[in-house]
C-alpha positions as a LaTeX table, in Angstrom:
\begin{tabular}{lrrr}
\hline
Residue & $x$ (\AA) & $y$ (\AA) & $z$ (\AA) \\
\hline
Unk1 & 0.00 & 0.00 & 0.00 \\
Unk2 & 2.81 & 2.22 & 1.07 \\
Unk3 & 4.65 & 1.68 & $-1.91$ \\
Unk4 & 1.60 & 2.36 & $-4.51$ \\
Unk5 & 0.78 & 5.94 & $-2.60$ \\
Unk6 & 4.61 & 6.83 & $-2.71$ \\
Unk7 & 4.71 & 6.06 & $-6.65$ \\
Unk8 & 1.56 & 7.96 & $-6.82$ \\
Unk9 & 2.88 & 11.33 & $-5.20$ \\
Unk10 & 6.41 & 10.58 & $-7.71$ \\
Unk11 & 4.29 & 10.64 & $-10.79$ \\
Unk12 & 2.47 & 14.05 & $-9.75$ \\
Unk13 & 6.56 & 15.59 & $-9.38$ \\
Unk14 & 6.90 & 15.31 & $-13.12$ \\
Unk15 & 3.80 & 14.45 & $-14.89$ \\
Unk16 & 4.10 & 13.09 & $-18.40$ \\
Unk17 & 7.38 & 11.78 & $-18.22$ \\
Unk18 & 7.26 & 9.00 & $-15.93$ \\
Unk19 & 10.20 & 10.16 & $-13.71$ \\
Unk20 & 10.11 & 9.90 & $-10.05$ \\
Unk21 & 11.57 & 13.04 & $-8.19$ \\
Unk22 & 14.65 & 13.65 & $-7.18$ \\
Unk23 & 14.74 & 13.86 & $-3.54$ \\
Unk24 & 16.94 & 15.64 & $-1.58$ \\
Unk25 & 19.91 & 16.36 & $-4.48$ \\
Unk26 & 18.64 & 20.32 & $-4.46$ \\
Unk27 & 22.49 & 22.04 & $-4.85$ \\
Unk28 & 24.15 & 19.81 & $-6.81$ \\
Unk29 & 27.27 & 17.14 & $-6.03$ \\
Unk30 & 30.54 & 18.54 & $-4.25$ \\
Unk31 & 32.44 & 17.27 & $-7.17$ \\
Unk32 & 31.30 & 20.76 & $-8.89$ \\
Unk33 & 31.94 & 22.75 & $-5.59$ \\
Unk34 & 33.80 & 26.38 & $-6.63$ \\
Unk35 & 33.23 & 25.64 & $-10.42$ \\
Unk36 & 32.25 & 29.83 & $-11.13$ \\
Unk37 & 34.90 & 31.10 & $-8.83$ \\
Unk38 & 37.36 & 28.92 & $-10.46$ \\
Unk39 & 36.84 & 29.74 & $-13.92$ \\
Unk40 & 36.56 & 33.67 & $-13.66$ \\
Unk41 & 39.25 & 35.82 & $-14.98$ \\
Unk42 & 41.56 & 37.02 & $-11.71$ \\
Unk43 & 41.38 & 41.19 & $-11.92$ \\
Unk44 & 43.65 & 43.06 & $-9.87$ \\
Unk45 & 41.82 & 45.91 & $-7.19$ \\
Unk46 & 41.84 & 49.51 & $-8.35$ \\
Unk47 & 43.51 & 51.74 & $-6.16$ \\
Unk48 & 41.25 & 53.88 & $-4.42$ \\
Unk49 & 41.03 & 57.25 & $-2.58$ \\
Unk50 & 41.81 & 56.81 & 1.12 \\
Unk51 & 38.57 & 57.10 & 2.78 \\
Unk52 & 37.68 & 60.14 & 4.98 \\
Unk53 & 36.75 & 59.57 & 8.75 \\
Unk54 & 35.58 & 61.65 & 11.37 \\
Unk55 & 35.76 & 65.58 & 11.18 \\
Unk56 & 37.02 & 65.35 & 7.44 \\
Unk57 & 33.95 & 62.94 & 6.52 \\
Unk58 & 31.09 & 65.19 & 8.33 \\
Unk59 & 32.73 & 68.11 & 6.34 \\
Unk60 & 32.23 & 66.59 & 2.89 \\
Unk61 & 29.01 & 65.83 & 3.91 \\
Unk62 & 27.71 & 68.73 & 4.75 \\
Unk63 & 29.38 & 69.85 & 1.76 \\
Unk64 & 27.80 & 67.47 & $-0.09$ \\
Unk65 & 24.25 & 68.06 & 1.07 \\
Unk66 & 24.19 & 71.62 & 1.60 \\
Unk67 & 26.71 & 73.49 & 0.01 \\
Unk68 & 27.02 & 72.33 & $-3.60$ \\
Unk69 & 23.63 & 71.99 & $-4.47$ \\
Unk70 & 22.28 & 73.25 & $-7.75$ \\
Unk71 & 19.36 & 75.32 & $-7.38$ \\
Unk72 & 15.65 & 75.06 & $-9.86$ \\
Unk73 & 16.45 & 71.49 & $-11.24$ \\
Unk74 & 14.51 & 68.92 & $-10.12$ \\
Unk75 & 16.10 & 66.64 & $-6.81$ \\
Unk76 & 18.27 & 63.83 & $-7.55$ \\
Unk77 & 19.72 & 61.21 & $-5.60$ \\
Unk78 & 23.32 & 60.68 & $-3.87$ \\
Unk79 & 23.60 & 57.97 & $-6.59$ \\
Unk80 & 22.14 & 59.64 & $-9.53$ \\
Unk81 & 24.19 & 59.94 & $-13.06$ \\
Unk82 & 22.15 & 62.58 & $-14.51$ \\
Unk83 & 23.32 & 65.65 & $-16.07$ \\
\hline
\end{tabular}
């Protein structure tokens, strides 16, 4: 009996084919473990600007915020590319 209801609830996983489901195998076999990292192309970090901290960083923001704003356009955002 147990065997005819567990065939039964296989055959609904993939109907039309015939195939029980897999169960369990969801991320794939360790044998492909690091596959992506392993074939990207190594690229060397950019240098970049040292990054401001305390009295230096709350003076560009300010800055930022208050100071160089353009006035009549419409707002943009801190990440915006717009012209």
């Amino acid at each position: 009996f147990w065997l005819k209801a567990s065939l039964e609830v296989w055959v609904k996983a993939f109907p039309g084919t015939g195939r029980p489901a897999t169960m369990g195998k969801v991320h794939g076999s360790l044998a492909r473990a690091g596959k992506v990292k392993n074939q990207t192309p190594k690229v060397a970090k950019a240098e970049k600007k040292k990054v401001l901290t305390g009295r230096a960083k709350k003076r560009f923001t300010f800055n930022r915020r208050f100071v160089s704003i353009v006035k009549g356009g419409p707002k943009r955002g801190p990440n915006s590319n717009m012209k």
